[in-house]
TIMI-2910 file (N, C-alpha, C, CB; in pm, 1 decimal, decimal comma, always signed):
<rs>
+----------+----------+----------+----------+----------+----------+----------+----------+----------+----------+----------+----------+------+
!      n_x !      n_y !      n_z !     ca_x !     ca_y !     ca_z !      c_x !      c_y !      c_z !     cb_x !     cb_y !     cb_z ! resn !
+----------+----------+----------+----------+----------+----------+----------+----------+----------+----------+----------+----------+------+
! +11870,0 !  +6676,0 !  +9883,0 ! +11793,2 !  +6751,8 !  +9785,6 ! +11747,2 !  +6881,7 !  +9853,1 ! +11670,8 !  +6668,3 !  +9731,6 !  Unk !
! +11716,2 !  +6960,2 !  +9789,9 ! +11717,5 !  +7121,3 !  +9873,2 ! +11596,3 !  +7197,3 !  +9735,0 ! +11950,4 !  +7229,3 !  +9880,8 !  Unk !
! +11497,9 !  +7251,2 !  +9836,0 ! +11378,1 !  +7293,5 !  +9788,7 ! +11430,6 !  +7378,1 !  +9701,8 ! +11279,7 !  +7346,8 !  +9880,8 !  Unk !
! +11319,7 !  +7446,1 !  +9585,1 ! +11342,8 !  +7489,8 !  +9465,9 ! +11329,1 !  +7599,7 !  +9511,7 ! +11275,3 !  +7452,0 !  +9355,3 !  Unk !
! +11285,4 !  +7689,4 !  +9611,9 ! +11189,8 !  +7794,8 !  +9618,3 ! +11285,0 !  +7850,2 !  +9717,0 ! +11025,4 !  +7766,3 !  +9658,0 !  Unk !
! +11301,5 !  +7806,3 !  +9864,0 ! +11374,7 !  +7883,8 !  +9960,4 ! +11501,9 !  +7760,7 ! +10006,1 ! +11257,7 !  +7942,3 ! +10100,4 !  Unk !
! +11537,2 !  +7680,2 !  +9901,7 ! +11697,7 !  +7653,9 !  +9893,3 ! +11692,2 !  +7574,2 ! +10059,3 ! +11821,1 !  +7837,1 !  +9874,3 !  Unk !
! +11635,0 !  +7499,2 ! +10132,4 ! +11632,8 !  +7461,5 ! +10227,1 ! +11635,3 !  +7329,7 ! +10193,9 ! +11550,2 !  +7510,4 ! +10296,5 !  Unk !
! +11661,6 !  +7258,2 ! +10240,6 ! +11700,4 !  +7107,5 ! +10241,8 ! +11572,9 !  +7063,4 ! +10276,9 ! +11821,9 !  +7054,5 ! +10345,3 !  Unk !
! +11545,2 !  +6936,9 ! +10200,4 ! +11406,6 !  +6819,1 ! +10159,7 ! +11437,0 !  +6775,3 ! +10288,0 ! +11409,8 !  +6679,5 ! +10010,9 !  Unk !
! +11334,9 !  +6745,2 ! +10369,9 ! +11312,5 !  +6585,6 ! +10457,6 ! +11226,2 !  +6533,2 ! +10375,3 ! +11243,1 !  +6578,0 ! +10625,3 !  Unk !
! +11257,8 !  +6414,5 ! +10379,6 ! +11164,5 !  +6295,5 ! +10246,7 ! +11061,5 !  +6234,6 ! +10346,2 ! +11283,4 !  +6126,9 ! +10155,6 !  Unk !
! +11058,5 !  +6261,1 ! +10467,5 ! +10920,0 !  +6255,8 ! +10522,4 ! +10804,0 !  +6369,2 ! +10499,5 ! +10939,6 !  +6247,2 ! +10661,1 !  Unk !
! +10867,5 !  +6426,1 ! +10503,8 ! +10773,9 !  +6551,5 ! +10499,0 ! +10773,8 !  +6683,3 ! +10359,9 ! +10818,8 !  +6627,4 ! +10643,3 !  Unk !
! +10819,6 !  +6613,8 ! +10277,3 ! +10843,4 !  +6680,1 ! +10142,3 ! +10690,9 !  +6702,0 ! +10043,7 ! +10960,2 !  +6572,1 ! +10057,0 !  Unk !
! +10686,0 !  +6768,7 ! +10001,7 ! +10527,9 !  +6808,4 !  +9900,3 ! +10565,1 !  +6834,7 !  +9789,2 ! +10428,1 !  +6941,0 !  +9935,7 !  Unk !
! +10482,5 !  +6745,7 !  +9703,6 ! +10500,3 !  +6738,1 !  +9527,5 ! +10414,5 !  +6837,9 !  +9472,2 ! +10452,0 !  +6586,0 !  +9450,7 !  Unk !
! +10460,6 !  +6879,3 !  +9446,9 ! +10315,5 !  +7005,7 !  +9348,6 ! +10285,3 !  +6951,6 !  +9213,2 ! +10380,1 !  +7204,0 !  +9298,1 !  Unk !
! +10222,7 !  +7069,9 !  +9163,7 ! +10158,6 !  +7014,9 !  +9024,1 ! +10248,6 !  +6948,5 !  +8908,4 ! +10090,6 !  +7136,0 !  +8953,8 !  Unk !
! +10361,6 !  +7057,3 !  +8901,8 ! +10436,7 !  +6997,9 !  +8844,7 ! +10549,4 !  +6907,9 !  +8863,5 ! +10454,9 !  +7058,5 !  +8802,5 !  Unk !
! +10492,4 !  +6801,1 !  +8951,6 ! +10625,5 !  +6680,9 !  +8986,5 ! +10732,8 !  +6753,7 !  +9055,4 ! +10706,1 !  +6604,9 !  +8837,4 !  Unk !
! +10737,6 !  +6880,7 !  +9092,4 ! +10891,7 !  +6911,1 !  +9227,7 ! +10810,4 !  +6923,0 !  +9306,2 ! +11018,7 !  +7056,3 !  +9237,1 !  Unk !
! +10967,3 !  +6871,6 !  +9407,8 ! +10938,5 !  +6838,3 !  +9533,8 ! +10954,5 !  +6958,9 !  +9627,0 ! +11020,2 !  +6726,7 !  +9572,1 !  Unk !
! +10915,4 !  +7002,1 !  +9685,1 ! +10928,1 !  +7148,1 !  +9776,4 ! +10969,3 !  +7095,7 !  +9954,3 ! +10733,9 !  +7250,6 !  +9771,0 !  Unk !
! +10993,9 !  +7177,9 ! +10077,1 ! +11006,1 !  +7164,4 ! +10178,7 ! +10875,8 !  +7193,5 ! +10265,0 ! +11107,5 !  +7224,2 ! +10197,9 !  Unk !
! +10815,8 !  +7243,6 ! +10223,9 ! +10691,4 !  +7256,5 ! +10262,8 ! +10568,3 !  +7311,7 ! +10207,5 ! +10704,0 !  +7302,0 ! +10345,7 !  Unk !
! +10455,8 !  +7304,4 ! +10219,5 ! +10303,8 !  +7304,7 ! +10136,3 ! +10294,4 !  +7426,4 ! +10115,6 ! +10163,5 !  +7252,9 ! +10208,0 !  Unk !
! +10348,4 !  +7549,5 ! +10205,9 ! +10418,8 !  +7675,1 ! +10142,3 ! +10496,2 !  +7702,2 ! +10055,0 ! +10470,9 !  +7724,7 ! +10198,8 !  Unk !
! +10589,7 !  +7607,0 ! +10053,4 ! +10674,7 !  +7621,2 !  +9896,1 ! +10636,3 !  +7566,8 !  +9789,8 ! +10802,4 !  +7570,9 !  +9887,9 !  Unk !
! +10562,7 !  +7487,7 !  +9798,4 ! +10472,1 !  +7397,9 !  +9699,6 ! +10386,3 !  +7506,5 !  +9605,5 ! +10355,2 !  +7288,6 !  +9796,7 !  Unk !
! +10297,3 !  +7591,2 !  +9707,3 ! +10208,3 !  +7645,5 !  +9696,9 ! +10270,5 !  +7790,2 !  +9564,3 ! +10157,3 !  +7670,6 !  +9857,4 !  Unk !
! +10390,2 !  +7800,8 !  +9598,4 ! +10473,4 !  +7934,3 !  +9590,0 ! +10542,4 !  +7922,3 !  +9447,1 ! +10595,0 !  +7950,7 !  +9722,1 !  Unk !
! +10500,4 !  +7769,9 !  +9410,8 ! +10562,6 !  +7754,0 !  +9280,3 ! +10575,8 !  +7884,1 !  +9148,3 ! +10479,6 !  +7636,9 !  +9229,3 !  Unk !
! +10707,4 !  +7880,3 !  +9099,0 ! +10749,2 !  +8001,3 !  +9007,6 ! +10663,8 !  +7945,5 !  +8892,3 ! +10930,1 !  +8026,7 !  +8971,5 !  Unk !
! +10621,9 !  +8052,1 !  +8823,5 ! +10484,1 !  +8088,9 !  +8736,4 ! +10610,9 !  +8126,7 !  +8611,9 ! +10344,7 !  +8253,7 !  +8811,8 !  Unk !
! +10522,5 !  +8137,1 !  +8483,3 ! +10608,4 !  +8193,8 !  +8412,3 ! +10650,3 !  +8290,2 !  +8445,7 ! +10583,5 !  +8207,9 !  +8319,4 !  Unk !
! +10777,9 !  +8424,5 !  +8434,4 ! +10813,5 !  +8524,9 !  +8450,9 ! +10728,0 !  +8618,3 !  +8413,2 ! +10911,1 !  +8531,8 !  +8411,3 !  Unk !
! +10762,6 !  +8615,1 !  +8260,3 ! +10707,9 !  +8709,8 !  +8200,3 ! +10499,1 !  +8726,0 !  +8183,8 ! +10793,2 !  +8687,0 !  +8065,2 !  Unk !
! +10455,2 !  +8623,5 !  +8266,3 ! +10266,1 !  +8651,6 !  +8270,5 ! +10276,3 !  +8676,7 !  +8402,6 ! +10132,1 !  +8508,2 !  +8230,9 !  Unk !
! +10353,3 !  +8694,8 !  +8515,5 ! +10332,2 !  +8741,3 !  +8607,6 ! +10416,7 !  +8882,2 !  +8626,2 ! +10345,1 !  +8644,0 !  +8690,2 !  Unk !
! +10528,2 !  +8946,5 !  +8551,8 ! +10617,4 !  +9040,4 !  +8601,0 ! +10544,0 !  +9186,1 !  +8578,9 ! +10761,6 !  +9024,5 !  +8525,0 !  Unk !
! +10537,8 !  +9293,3 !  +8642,5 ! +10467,3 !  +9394,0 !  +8601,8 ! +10572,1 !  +9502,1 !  +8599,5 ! +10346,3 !  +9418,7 !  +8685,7 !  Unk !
! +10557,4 !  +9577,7 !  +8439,6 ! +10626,1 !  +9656,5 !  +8417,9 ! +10666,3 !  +9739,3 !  +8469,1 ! +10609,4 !  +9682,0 !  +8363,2 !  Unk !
! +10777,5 !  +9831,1 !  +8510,3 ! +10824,0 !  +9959,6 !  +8589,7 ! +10677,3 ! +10051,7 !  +8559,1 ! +10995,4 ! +10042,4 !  +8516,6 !  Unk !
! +10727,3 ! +10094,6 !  +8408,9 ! +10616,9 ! +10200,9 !  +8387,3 ! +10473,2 ! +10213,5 !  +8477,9 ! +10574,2 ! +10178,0 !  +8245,1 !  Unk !
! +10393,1 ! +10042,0 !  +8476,9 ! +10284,4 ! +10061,6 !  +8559,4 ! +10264,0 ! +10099,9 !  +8720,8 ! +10233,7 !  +9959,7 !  +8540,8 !  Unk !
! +10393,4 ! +10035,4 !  +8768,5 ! +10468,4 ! +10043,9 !  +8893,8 ! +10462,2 ! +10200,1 !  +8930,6 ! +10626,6 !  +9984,8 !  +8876,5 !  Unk !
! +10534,3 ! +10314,0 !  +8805,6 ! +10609,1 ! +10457,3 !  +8820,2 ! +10469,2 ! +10486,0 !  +8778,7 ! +10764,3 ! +10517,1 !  +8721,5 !  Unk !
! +10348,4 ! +10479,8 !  +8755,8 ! +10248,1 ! +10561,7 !  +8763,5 ! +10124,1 ! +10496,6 !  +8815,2 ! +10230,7 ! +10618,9 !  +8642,6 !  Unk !
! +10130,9 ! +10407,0 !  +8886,7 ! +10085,7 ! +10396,1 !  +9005,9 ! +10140,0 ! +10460,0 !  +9151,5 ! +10084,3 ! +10279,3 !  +9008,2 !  Unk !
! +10212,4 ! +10496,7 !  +9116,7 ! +10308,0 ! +10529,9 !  +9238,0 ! +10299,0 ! +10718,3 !  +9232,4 ! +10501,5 ! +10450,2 !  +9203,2 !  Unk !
! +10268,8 ! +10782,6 !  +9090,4 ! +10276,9 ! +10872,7 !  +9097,0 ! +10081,1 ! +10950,4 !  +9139,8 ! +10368,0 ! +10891,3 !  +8971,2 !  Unk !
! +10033,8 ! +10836,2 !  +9064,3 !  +9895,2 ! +10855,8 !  +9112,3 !  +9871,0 ! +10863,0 !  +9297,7 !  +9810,4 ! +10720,1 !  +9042,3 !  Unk !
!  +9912,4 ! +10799,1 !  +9369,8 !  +9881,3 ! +10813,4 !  +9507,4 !  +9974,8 ! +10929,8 !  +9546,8 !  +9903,2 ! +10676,6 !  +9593,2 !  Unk !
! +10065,7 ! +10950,0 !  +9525,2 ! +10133,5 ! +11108,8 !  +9528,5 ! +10040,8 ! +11186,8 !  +9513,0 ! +10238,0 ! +11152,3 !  +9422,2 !  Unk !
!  +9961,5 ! +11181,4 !  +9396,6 !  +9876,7 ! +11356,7 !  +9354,7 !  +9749,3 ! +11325,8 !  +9464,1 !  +9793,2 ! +11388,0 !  +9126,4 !  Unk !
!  +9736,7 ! +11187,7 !  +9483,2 !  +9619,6 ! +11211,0 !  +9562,0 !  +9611,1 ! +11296,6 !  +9735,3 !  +9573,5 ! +11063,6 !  +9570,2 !  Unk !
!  +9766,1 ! +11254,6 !  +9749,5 !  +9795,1 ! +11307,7 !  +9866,3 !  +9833,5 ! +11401,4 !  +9920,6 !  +9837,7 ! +11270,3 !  +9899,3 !  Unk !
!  +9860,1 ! +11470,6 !  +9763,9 !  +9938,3 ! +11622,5 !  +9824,1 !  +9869,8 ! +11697,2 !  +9869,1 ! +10006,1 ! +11712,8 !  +9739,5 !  Unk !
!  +9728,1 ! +11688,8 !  +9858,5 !  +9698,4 ! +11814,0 !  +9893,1 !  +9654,1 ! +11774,8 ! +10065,4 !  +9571,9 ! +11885,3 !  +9780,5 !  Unk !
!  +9633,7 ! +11674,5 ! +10127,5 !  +9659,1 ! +11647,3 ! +10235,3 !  +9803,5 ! +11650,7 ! +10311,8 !  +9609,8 ! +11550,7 ! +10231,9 !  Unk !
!  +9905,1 ! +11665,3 ! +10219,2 ! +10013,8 ! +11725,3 ! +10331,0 !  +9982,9 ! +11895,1 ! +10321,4 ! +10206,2 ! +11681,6 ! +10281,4 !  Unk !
!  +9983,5 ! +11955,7 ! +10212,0 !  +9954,2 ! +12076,6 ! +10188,3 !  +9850,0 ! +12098,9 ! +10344,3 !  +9880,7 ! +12092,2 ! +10020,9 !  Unk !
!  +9743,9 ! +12082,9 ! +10340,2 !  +9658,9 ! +12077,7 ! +10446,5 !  +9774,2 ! +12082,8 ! +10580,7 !  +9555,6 ! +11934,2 ! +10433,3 !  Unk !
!  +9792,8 ! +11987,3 ! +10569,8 !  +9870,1 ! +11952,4 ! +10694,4 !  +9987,1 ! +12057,2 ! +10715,4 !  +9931,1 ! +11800,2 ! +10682,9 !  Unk !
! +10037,9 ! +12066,9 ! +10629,6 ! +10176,7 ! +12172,5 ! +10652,7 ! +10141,0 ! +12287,1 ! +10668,2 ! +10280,8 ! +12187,8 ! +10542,9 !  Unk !
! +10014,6 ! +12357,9 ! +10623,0 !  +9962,1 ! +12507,5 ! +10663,3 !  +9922,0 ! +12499,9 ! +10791,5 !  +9840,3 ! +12566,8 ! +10579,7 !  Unk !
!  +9885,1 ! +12409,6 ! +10875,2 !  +9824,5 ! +12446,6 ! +10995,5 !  +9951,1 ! +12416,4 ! +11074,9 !  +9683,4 ! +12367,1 ! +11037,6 !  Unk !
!  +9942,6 ! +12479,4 ! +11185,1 ! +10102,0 ! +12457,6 ! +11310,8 ! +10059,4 ! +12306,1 ! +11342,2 ! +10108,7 ! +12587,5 ! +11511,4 !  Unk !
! +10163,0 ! +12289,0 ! +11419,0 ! +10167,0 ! +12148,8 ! +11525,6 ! +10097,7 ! +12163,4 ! +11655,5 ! +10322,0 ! +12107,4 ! +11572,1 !  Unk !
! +10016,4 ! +12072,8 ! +11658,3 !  +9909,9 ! +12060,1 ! +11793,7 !  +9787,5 ! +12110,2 ! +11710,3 !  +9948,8 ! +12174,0 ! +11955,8 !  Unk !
!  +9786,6 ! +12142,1 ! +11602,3 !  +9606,0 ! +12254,1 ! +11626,1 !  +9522,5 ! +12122,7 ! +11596,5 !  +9549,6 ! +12431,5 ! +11462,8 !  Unk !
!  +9410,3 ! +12173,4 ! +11569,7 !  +9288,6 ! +12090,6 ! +11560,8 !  +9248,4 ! +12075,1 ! +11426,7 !  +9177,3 ! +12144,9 ! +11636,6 !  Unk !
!  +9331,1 ! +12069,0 ! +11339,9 !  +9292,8 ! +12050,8 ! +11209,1 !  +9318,0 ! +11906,7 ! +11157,8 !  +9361,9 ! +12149,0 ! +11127,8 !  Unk !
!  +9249,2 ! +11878,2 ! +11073,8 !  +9284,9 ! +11746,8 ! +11051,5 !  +9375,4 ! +11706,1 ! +10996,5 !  +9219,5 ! +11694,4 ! +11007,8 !  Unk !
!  +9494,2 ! +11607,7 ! +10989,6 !  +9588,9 ! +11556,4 ! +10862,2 !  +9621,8 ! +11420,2 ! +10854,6 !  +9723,8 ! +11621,2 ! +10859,4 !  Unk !
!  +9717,9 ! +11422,0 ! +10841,2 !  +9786,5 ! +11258,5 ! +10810,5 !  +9809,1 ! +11251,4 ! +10940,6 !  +9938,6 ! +11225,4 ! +10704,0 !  Unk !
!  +9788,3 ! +11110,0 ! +11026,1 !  +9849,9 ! +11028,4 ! +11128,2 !  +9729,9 ! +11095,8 ! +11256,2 ! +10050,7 ! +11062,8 ! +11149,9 !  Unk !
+----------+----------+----------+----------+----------+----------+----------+----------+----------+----------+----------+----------+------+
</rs>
């Protein structure tokens, strides 16, 4: 028998039942049990503007960063 989650083969000594009656390879895979899809999947869209929000937050810290030379004493990223 071979766990549901990472496809690894059961030892029936050491196998863990979760909530819903499967058997997993370990209390990590147990734990890891697949949820419905669709109440856990998060849309691109929220993904593509979350993603665009930390962009605007940052530009103006490369901006910063790219006007001053290399070595000075100004502050930037890293």
């Amino acid at each position: 028998m071979k766990c549901p989650n990472c496809r690894s083969v059961i030892n029936p000594d050491t196998a863990w039942k979760s909530s819903a009656s499967r058997f997993y390879c370990s209390e990590f895979c147990a734990d890891m049990e697949t949820q419905d899809a669709s109440s856990s999947q998060v849309s691109k869209d929220a993904i593509d503007r979350q993603y665009i929000e930390r962009l605007q937050r940052l530009l103006p810290y490369v901006r910063r960063g790219a006007a001053a030379p290399l070595g000075s004493d100004s502050a930037g990223i890293g």
